[in-house]
C-alpha positions as CSV (number, residue, x, y, z in Angstrom):
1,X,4.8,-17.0,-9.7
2,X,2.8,-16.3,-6.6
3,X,1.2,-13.4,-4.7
4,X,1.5,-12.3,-1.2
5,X,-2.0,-10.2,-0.1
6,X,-2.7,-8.0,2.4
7,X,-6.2,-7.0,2.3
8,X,-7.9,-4.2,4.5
9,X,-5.1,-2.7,6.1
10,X,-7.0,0.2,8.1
11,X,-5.1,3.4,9.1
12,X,-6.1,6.8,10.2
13,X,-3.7,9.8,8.5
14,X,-4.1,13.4,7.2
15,X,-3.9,13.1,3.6
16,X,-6.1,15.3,0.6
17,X,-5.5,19.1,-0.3
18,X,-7.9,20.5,2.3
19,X,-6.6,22.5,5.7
20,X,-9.6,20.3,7.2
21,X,-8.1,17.1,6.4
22,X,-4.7,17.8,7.7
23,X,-6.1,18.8,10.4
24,X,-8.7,16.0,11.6
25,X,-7.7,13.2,9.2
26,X,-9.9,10.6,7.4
27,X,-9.6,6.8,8.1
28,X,-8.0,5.1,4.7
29,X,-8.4,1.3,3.9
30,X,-5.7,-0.1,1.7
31,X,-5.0,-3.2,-0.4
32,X,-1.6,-4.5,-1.5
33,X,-0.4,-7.8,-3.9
34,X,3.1,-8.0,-4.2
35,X,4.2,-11.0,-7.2
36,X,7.0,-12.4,-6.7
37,X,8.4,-16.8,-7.3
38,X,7.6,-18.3,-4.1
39,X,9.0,-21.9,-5.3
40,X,11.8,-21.5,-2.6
41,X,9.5,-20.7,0.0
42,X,6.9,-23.4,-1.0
43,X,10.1,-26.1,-0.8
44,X,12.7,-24.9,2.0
45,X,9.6,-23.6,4.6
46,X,11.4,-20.9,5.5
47,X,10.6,-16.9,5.8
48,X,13.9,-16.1,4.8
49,X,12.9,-17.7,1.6
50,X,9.9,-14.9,1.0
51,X,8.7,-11.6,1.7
52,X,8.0,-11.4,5.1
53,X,4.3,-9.7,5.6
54,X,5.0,-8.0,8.8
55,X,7.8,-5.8,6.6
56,X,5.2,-4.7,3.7
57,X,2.7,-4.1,6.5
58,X,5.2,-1.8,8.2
59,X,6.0,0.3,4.9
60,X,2.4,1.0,4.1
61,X,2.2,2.1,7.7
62,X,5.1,4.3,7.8
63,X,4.3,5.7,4.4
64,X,0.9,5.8,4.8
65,X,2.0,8.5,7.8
66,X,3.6,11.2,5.6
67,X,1.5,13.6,4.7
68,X,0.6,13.9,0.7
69,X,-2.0,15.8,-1.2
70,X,-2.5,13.0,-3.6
71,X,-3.1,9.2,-2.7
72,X,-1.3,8.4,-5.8
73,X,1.9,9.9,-4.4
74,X,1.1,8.0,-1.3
75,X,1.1,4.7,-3.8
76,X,4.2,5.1,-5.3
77,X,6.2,6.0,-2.3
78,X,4.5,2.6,-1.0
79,X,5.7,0.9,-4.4
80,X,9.2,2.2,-4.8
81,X,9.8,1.4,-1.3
82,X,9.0,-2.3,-2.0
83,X,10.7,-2.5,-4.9
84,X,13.7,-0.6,-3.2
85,X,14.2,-2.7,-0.1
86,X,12.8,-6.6,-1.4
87,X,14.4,-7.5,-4.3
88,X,12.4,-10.4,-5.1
89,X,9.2,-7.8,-5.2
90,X,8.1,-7.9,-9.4
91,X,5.1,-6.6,-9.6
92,X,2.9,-4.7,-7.1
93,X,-0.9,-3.5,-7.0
94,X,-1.8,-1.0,-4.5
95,X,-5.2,0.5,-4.0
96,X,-5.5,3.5,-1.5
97,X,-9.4,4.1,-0.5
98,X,-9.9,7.0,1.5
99,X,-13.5,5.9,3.7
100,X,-16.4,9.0,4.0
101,X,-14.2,11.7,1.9
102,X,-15.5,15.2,2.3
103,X,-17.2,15.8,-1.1
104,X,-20.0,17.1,-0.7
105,X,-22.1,14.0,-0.7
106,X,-23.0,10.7,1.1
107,X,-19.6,8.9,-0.8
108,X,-18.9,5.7,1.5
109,X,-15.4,6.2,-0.4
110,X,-13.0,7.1,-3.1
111,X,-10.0,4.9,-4.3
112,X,-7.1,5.3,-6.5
113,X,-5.3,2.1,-8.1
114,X,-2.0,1.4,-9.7
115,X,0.0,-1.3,-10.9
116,X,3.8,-1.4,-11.3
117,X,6.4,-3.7,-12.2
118,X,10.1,-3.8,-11.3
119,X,12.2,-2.7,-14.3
120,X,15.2,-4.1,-14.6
Protein backbone atom coordinates (compact mmCIF):
# COMPACT_ATOMS: atom_id res chain seq x y z
CA UNK A 1 0.00 0.00 0.00
CA UNK A 2 1.11 3.44 -0.85
CA UNK A 3 -0.05 7.08 -0.85
CA UNK A 4 -0.13 9.66 -3.49
CA UNK A 5 -0.06 13.57 -1.68
CA UNK A 6 -0.84 16.61 -2.78
CA UNK A 7 -0.19 19.13 -0.28
CA UNK A 8 -1.19 22.94 -0.42
CA UNK A 9 -3.23 23.07 -3.32
CA UNK A 10 -4.33 26.89 -3.22
CA UNK A 11 -7.64 28.09 -4.86
CA UNK A 12 -9.77 31.06 -4.59
CA UNK A 13 -13.80 30.22 -4.68
CA UNK A 14 -17.08 31.48 -3.12
CA UNK A 15 -17.96 28.97 -0.64
CA UNK A 16 -19.75 29.50 3.32
CA UNK A 17 -23.45 30.61 3.94
CA UNK A 18 -22.86 34.31 3.79
CA UNK A 19 -24.16 36.69 0.71
CA UNK A 20 -20.52 38.28 1.33
CA UNK A 21 -18.73 35.24 0.59
CA UNK A 22 -20.35 34.42 -2.58
CA UNK A 23 -19.89 37.36 -3.47
CA UNK A 24 -15.97 38.19 -2.89
CA UNK A 25 -14.72 34.71 -2.12
CA UNK A 26 -12.11 33.56 0.36
CA UNK A 27 -8.75 31.83 -0.66
CA UNK A 28 -9.02 27.87 0.53
CA UNK A 29 -5.87 25.65 0.98
CA UNK A 30 -6.48 22.00 0.61
CA UNK A 31 -4.72 18.66 1.31
CA UNK A 32 -5.46 15.28 -0.33
CA UNK A 33 -3.90 11.41 0.28
CA UNK A 34 -5.38 9.03 -1.89
CA UNK A 35 -4.17 5.06 -0.74
CA UNK A 36 -4.05 2.98 -3.17
CA UNK A 37 -1.09 -0.56 -4.13
CA UNK A 38 1.47 1.17 -6.12
CA UNK A 39 3.56 -2.27 -6.51
CA UNK A 40 2.76 -2.04 -10.37
CA UNK A 41 3.80 1.35 -10.61
CA UNK A 42 6.97 0.89 -8.48
CA UNK A 43 7.94 -2.30 -10.99
CA UNK A 44 6.52 -1.40 -14.72
CA UNK A 45 7.55 2.69 -14.41
CA UNK A 46 4.68 3.60 -15.94
CA UNK A 47 1.70 6.27 -15.24
CA UNK A 48 -0.64 4.14 -16.67
CA UNK A 49 0.20 1.87 -13.80
CA UNK A 50 -1.03 4.73 -10.99
CA UNK A 51 -3.06 7.57 -10.38
CA UNK A 52 -1.95 10.20 -12.38
CA UNK A 53 -1.58 13.61 -10.06
CA UNK A 54 -2.45 16.02 -12.71
CA UNK A 55 -6.21 14.19 -12.75
CA UNK A 56 -6.80 14.42 -8.71
CA UNK A 57 -5.40 17.98 -9.01
CA UNK A 58 -8.02 18.74 -11.67
CA UNK A 59 -11.09 17.30 -9.63
CA UNK A 60 -10.35 19.30 -6.50
CA UNK A 61 -10.10 22.24 -8.92
CA UNK A 62 -13.25 21.70 -10.64
CA UNK A 63 -15.06 20.83 -7.49
CA UNK A 64 -13.55 23.12 -5.56
CA UNK A 65 -15.44 25.72 -8.10
CA UNK A 66 -19.12 24.78 -7.38
CA UNK A 67 -20.46 26.66 -5.02
CA UNK A 68 -21.41 24.93 -1.43
CA UNK A 69 -22.41 26.23 1.89
CA UNK A 70 -20.53 23.59 3.62
CA UNK A 71 -16.82 22.57 2.97
CA UNK A 72 -17.80 19.17 4.00
CA UNK A 73 -20.10 18.95 0.96
CA UNK A 74 -17.17 20.34 -0.99
CA UNK A 75 -15.14 17.10 0.48
CA UNK A 76 -17.32 14.55 -0.41
CA UNK A 77 -18.04 15.66 -3.88
CA UNK A 78 -14.04 15.72 -4.03
CA UNK A 79 -14.09 12.00 -2.54
CA UNK A 80 -16.91 10.40 -4.49
CA UNK A 81 -15.44 11.76 -7.52
CA UNK A 82 -12.15 9.94 -6.90
CA UNK A 83 -13.58 7.05 -5.91
CA UNK A 84 -16.01 7.28 -9.06
CA UNK A 85 -13.62 7.82 -11.85
CA UNK A 86 -10.01 5.83 -10.33
CA UNK A 87 -10.80 2.63 -9.40
CA UNK A 88 -7.65 1.79 -7.83
CA UNK A 89 -8.49 4.97 -5.32
CA UNK A 90 -9.13 2.96 -1.50
CA UNK A 91 -8.95 5.26 0.87
CA UNK A 92 -8.89 9.13 0.68
CA UNK A 93 -8.20 12.02 3.26
CA UNK A 94 -9.23 15.39 2.38
CA UNK A 95 -8.79 18.49 4.44
CA UNK A 96 -10.51 21.78 3.18
CA UNK A 97 -9.01 25.00 5.11
CA UNK A 98 -10.66 28.03 4.32
CA UNK A 99 -7.52 30.93 5.00
CA UNK A 100 -8.76 34.43 7.13
CA UNK A 101 -12.69 33.27 7.44
CA UNK A 102 -15.02 36.04 8.41
CA UNK A 103 -15.67 35.24 12.04
CA UNK A 104 -15.44 37.87 13.83
CA UNK A 105 -11.85 37.46 14.92
CA UNK A 106 -8.19 37.44 13.88
CA UNK A 107 -8.64 33.28 12.78
CA UNK A 108 -5.63 32.64 10.25
CA UNK A 109 -8.16 29.70 9.33
CA UNK A 110 -10.77 27.00 9.78
CA UNK A 111 -10.50 23.38 8.44
CA UNK A 112 -12.81 20.57 8.05
CA UNK A 113 -11.33 16.86 7.68
CA UNK A 114 -12.68 13.54 6.54
CA UNK A 115 -11.62 10.20 5.77
CA UNK A 116 -13.31 7.66 3.53
CA UNK A 117 -12.75 4.35 2.19
CA UNK A 118 -14.04 2.71 -1.06
CA UNK A 119 -16.80 0.20 -0.08
CA UNK A 120 -16.97 -2.53 -2.15
Amino acid sequence: MGQIILKNIRIHTNHGCLTEEELIGSDYRVDLKVKLNLEKSIASDELADTINYVHLNRIVKEEMAIRSKLLEHVAGRISNRIFNELTDAKKVIIKISKLNPPIGGDVEGVSIKIKRKRFC
